[in-house]
Structure formats: structure tokens, C-alpha cells
N, C-alpha and C positions, 0 to 999 in steps of 0.2 A: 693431497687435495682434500676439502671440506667443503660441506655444502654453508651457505650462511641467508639465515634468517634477521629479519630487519622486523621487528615486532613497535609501532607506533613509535615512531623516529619523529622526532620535532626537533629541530634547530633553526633557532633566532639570532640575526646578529641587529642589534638595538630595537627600534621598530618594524624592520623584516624579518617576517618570517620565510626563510630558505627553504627550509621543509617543512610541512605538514603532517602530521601522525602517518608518516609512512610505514606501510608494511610489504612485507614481501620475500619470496625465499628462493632461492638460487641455486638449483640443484649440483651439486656435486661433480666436477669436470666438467660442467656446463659453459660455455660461450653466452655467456648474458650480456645484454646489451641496456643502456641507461639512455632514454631518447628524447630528446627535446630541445622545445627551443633555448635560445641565452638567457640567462638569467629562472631558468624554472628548478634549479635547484641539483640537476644530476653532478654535477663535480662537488658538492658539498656531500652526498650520498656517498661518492666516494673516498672522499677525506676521512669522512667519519667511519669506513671499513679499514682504511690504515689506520684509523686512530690518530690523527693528524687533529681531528676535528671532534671535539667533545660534543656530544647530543643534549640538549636542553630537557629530554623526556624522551623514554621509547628503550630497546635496549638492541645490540647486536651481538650473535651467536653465529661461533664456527661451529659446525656439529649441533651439538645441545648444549655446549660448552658458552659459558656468557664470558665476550669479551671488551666488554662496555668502558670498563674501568683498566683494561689492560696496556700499557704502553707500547706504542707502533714498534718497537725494537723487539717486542716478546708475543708479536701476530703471525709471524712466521708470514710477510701478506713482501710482494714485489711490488714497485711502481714505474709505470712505463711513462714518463711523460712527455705532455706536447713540442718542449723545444730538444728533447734526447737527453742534456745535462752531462755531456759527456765532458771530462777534465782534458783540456787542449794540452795538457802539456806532457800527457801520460798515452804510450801506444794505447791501440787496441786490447790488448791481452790485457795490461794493465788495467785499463777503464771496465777490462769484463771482471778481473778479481779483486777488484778493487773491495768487493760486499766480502767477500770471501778472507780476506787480508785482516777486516773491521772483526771475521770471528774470527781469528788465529788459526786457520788455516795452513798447514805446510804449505812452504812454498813449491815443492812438486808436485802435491796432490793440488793447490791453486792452477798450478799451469794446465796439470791433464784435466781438470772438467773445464776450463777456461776454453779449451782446444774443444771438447767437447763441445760443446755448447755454442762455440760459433761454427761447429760442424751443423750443427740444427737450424741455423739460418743459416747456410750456404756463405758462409766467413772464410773460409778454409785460408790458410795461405796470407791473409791480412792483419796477423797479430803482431805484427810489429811499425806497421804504419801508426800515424797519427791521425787524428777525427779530421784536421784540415785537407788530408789527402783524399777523403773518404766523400760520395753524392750524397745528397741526403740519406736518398732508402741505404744505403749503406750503411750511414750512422745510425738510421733508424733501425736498422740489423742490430746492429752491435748495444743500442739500449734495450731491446728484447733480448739475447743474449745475456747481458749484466743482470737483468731480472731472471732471467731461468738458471740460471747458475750458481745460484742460493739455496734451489729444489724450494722452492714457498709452494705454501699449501694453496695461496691465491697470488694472482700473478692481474694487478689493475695497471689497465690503462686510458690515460685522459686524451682524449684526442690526439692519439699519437701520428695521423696522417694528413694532421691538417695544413702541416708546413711543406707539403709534396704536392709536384704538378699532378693533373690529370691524369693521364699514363700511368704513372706510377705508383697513382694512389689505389689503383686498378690491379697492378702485377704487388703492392701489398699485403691486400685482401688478402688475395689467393694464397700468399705468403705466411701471413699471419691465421688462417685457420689450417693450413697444413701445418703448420706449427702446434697448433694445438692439437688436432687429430691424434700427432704424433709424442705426444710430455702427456696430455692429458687431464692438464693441470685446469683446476676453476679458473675459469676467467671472467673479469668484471671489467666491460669496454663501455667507455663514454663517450657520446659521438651527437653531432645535430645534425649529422649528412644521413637521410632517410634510405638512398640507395646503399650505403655504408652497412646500415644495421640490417636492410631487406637480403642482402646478400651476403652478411655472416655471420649474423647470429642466429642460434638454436631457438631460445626463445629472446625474448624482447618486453620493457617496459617504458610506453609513452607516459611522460609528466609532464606537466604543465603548474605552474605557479606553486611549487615544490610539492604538486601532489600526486600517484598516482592514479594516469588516467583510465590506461589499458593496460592488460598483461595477456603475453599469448606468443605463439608462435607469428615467425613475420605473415604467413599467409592469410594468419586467423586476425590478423591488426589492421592488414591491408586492404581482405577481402571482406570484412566482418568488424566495419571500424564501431567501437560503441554511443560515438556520437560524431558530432558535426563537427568538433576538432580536430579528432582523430583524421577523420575523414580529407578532410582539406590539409591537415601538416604531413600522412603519410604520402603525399602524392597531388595530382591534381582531380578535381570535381567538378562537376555541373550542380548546382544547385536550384530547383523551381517548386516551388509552392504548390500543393495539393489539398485536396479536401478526399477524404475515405469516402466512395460511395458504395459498394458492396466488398464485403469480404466474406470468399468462402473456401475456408479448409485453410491453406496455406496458398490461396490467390487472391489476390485484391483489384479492384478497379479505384483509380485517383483519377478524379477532375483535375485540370490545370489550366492554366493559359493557355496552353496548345492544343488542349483536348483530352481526350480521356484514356490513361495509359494504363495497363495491365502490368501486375508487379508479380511477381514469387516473392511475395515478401519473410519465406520461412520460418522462423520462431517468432519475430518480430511483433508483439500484442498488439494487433488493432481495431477499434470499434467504428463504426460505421456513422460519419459526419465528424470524426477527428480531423484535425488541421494537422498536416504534418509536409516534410521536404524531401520532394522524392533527389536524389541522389545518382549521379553516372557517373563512370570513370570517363574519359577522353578515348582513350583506346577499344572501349566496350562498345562505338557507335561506330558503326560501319555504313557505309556506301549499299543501298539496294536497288532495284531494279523491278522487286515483286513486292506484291502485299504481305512483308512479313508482317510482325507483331509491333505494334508502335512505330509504323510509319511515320514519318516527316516531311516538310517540303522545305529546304533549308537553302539561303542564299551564301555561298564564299564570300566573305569579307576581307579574310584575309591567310596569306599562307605563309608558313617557315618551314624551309627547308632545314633537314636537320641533319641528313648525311642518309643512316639507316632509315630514318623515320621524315614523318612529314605531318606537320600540326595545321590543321586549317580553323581559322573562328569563322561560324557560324550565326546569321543570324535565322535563328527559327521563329518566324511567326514576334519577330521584337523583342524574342531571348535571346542575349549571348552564348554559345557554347563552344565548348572545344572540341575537339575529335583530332585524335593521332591514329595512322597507320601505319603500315609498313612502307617504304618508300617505293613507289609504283616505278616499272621498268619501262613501261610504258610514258603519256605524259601527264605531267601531275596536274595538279588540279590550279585554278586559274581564277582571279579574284574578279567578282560577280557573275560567276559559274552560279545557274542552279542546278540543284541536286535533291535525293532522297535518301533519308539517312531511316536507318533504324534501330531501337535499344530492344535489345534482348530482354522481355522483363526478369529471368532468374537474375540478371547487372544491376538492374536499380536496386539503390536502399534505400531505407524509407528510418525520419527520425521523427519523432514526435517537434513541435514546432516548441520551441521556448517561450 
């Protein structure tokens, strides 16, 4: 395994530019994640880690080692991709030594890490079937197998869960980083599903228009987004306009529409008569009863049931907002119910206004 640095990455293909003087560095056995919407660039990022994709400017290093100019055949890098790629006409064992066979390989030492390696995704017993026999997550087994079975020092994958139901793409996950826990190996996952990269990657980078937006752990992306797109692509948001009317220490008061709401706004620089957007998660507003802190008097508009959970929209005072809870055992809430909702201010965030 190696760690890999991305030193001002630019690729253009004619008048788009894909990426942007991308930088960034991927520690070593790392579960990294590449996040974004379509078309901002993360599957070109990883092209150009195989080597697949020549960089216009910028350079990439495994280690300290530059391997810019190096041919994907001599990166020692696996690719997991989104449709599996598996040879229909070749079993299982076959399609896993298939990389192994390309380096000359004995064919007995082929077989035993073959057998190996689909022991590590729970294969055991299906190397002689064919991909047609196999569910997806199965097949999807046996293309992460074919890449761990070369021992690569990086082991990428492009959206490899996105051709799986629900369910499955769920028993995965869980899959796919007990797999890593367990090899160790870097890994470079590309994905646009946000609950995907929240629940398994170590760290995480959101891009946008092939540039880095955020880098951090998912807590520190999700709870600590560094603007207004973060904010809204990792999740859902309440969005309402403020004016700074006193700040002091690490507490703020904002004017709004609804009145005047008390923030912890943290590290967050703010001077006093800045315009800025205060910021809620859905799940961060709750149902109250007393005068907490940021009281509301909020009408139900509207509710979806969601199984566990239960999203109701809100109109407060001519705002729209959302609020999720947990699904009450009791009965749920009921459309032109009023109520009293409250935001915790350490929840809100606050971004300067564009």
C-alpha cells in the first residue's frame, strides 16, 4: 500500500476543464472517498490515478515516488468498476486470475490466492460457477476479489454499488470496508451517494466543478460544511437570511425573518451588521413544549412518513422548513397541526452571504 499525493491536477478535455489545479493527499491504507455531483470531475481524478487519463498540469505520487508519466500496467493500482466487467464466458476462479495469468503466474500458485481472495469476500465454494449464475452483490464480490488478488498497492473503485438494489447496497458497505479493515490496502472510492461516503469512508473529499471543495472526515463535512454547497449536497438544510447583531466570545445574536436567533457560531469570523445565512439541519429541530432557546410557532404543511423516521414541512412565520424525527409510537403529527419547534443554537451555522 502507498499513500498518493495529487499536487495541482488540471485536466481538460477541449473546452472543459474536468479538473481544476487539484490537490490533495490520501494517506496510506486509507478508505478515501471522491464526492460529488455528475460531471464535477471525481471519476477523471480517478482515471488519472490509474493512469488511464494523462493530467494537462499537476503531477501524481505514490509515496514520494512520481508517477505521472508512468504506464497504468507499471502503477501496481486495481480497478473496481461500476458494471463488474466480468468475462461471461470464464468461471469465477478464472475471471479472479485472470490479472494473475496477464503476469505469468503459475497456475497453482493462480489458483491458491484465487481461492484466497474470494475467501475474503465470503466466495468460498463459487469458483467454478459462471457470472450469469451469480446476484449482482455476488458478481460485485468476485470484481473486488479480481482486484485484491494482484496484492495492488491501490485498489480504486468507481461507483461500484450503484448497479445494486437498496438492501444490498446497504449489506455492501459493510462488506466493502470489512474488506478493507481486513487487506489494508489504500483505497480510492468514487461515489455521488452522500449516505455512501458518510458511512464509509475515513476521510472524504467534496468537489464540485472539478475542484476541491472540502476535505475532512465525514463528521467534520457534514457537521462543519465550509459553505453553502457543502451544506445542502451533504444532506438536507434550512436556509434563512440574517443580519449579525451582537457577537460575543463565540455567541452571536442574528436578526431574521422570524426574529432574533442565538447561534454558537464557533471559529466562524463574524462582525457585527454582516449579512450572513443562518443554517439547520432537519433533524436538529425538534418539537418543544418550554421556552428553550430559539423558540418557534410553526404550522404542519405537510408530512411523509418514512418507516423509521417522519419529515414534516413547516411553515414558520412564511418560511419553509423541514424537520425529521424519529418516528413517534405514539400519533404522528397531522397536516395544519400547530406546533413549537426549537433550534439548538450550538446546530445552526452560519455563512457569510455571497
Amino acid at each position: 500500500m502507498v499513500s498518493i499525493t495529487l499536487k495541482s491536477l488540471t485536466k481538460r478535455f477541449g473546452d472543459v476543464t474536468a479538473v481544476a489545479d487539484l490537490s490533495l493527499t490520501i494517506k496510506k491504507g486509507e478508505l478515501f472517498f471522491l464526492l460529488g455531483p455528475s460531471g464535477c470531475g471525481k471519476t477523471t481524478v480517478l482515471r488519472t490515478i490509474a493512469g488511464f487519463c494523462q493530467p494537462d498540469a499537476g503531477e501524481v505520487l505514490f509515496d514520494e515516488r512520481p508517477v505521472t508519466n508512468v504506464p497504468p500496467q507499471r502503477r501496481n493500482t486495481a480497478m473496481v468498476f461500476q458494471n463488474y466487467a466480468l468475462w461471461p464466458h470464464m468461471t469465477v476462479r478464472q475471471n479472479v486470475e485472470y490479472g494473475l495469468a496477464s503476469r505469468g503466474v503459475s497456475r497453482a500458485e493462480r489458483r491458491k490466492r484465487a481461492d484466497e481472495a474470494l475467501s475474503i469476500v465470503r466466495m468460498n465454494g463459487y469458483g467454478d460457477r459462471f457470472p450469469s449464475e451469480l446476484s449482482g452483490g455476488q458478481q460485485q464480490r468476485v470484481a473486488v476479489a479480481r482486484a485484491l488478488v494482484v496484492e495492488p498497492d491501490v485498489v480504486l473503485l468507481d461507483e461500484p454499488l450503484s448497479n445494486l438494489d437498496a438492501k444490498l447496497r446497504l449489506d455492501m458497505r459493510d462488506e466493502i470496508r470489512r474488506i478493507h479493515q481486513q487487506v489494508g490496502t489504500t483505497m480510492v472510492y468514487v461515489t455521488h451517494d452522500q449516505k455512501e461516503a458518510l458511512s464509509m469512508a475515513q476521510r472524504l473529499v467534496v468537489m464540485n466543478e472539478g475542484r476541491a471543495i472540502q476535505q475532512g472526515t465525514p463528521w467534520e463535512v457534514y457537521s462543519r460544511p465550509a459553505n453553502t454547497f457543502v451544506a445542502a449536497f451533504m444532506g438536507e438544510a434550512n436556509f434563512l437570511e440574517g443580519r449579525v447583531e451582537n457577537v460575543d466570545g463565540n455567541q452571536a445574536t442574528v436578526s431574521t425573518a422570524l426574529g432574533n436567533l442565538k447561534v454558537a457560531h464557533g471559529a466562524t469570523p463574524l462582525s457585527k451588521g454582516q449579512t450572513v445565512l443562518c443554517s439547520a439541519r432537519p433533524e436538529h429541530i425538534s418539537l418543544t413544549e418550554s421556552k428553550a432557546p430559539n423558540c418557534l410557532s410553526a404550522e404542519v404543511k405537510g408530512v411523509t412518513y418514512l418507516g423509521e423516521t417522519e419529515q414534516a414541512l413547516l411553515d414558520v412565520g412564511g418560511q419553509q422548513m423541514k424537520m425529521l424525527r424519529l418516528a413517534p409510537l405514539s400519533t404522528p403529527l397531522s397536516e395544519g397541526e400547530r406546533v413549537t419547534i426549537s433550534i439548538p443554537p450550538e446546530s445552526l451555522m452560519l455563512f457569510p452571504k455571497e
